[in-house]
C-alpha positions in Angstrom: 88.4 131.8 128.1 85.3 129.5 128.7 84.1 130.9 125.1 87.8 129.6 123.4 87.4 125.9 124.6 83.7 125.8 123.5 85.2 127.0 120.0 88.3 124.5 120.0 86.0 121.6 120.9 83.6 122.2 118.4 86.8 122.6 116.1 87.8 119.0 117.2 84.3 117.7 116.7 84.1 119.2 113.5 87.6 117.3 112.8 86.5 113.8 113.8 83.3 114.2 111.7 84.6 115.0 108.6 87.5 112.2 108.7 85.3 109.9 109.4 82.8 110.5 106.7 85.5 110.8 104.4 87.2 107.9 105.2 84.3 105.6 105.6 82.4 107.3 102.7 79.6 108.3 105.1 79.7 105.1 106.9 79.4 102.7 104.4 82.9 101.1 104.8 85.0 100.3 108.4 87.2 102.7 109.7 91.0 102.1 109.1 94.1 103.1 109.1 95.3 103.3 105.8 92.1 105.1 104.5 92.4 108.2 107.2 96.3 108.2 106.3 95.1 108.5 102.3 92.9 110.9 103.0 94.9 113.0 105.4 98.2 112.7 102.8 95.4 114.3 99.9 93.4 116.8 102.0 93.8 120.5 103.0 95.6 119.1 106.8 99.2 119.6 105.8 100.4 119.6 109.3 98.9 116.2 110.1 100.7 114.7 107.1 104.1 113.7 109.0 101.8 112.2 112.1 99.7 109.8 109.6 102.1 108.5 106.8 101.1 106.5 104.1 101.8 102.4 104.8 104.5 101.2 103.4 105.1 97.4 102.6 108.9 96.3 103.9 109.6 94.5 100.5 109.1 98.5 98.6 111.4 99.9 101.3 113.8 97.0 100.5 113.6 97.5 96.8 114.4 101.0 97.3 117.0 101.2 99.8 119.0 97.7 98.2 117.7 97.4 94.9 116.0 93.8 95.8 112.9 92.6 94.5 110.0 92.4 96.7 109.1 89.3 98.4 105.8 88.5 96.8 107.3 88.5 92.6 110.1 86.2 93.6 109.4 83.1 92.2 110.1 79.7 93.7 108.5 77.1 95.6 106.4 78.1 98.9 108.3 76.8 101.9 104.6 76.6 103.7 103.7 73.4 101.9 106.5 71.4 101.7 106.4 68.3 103.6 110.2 69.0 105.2 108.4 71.6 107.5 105.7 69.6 108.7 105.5 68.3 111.7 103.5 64.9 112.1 102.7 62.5 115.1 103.4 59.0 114.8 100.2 56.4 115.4 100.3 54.5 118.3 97.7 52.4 117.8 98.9 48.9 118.5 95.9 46.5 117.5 
């Protein structure tokens, strides 16, 4: 019994240590989601593929489930920058 948790830890180790040099390309890059999920969706882990999903961006789910166009290639003018939305202070300097 002792023998089987030294061999599933090892297993585990094993695990970790590969995803992360695959994922970080040997430690070059930072760690992230996305990158384990790609790697996880293209490797030989089938069974992990349902617990780390590809990300997906609301505006493709949107697209796909209504047809609409995604946020970012709609054009028209950026509500962040117009001067309705901005809130200013008056001066109060009375000189």
């Amino acid at each position: 019994m002792k023998l089987d948790c030294i061999l599933c830890r090892k297993a585990v180790e094993e695990f970790i240590r590969q995803l992360m040099r695959e994922t970080t390309s040997n430690g070059e890059e930072e760690f992230n989601y996305d990158a384990m999920a790609r790697y996880i969706q293209n490797s030989e882990f089938k069974s992990l593929r349902e617990f780390f999903p590809e990300r997906v961006r609301y505006g493709d789910i949107m697209h796909e489930l209504f047809n609409e166009k995604p946020p970012d290639s709609s054009p028209g003018p950026s509500t962040s920058s117009s001067s309705t939305h901005q809130h200013s202070t008056p001066s109060t300097s009375n000189t």
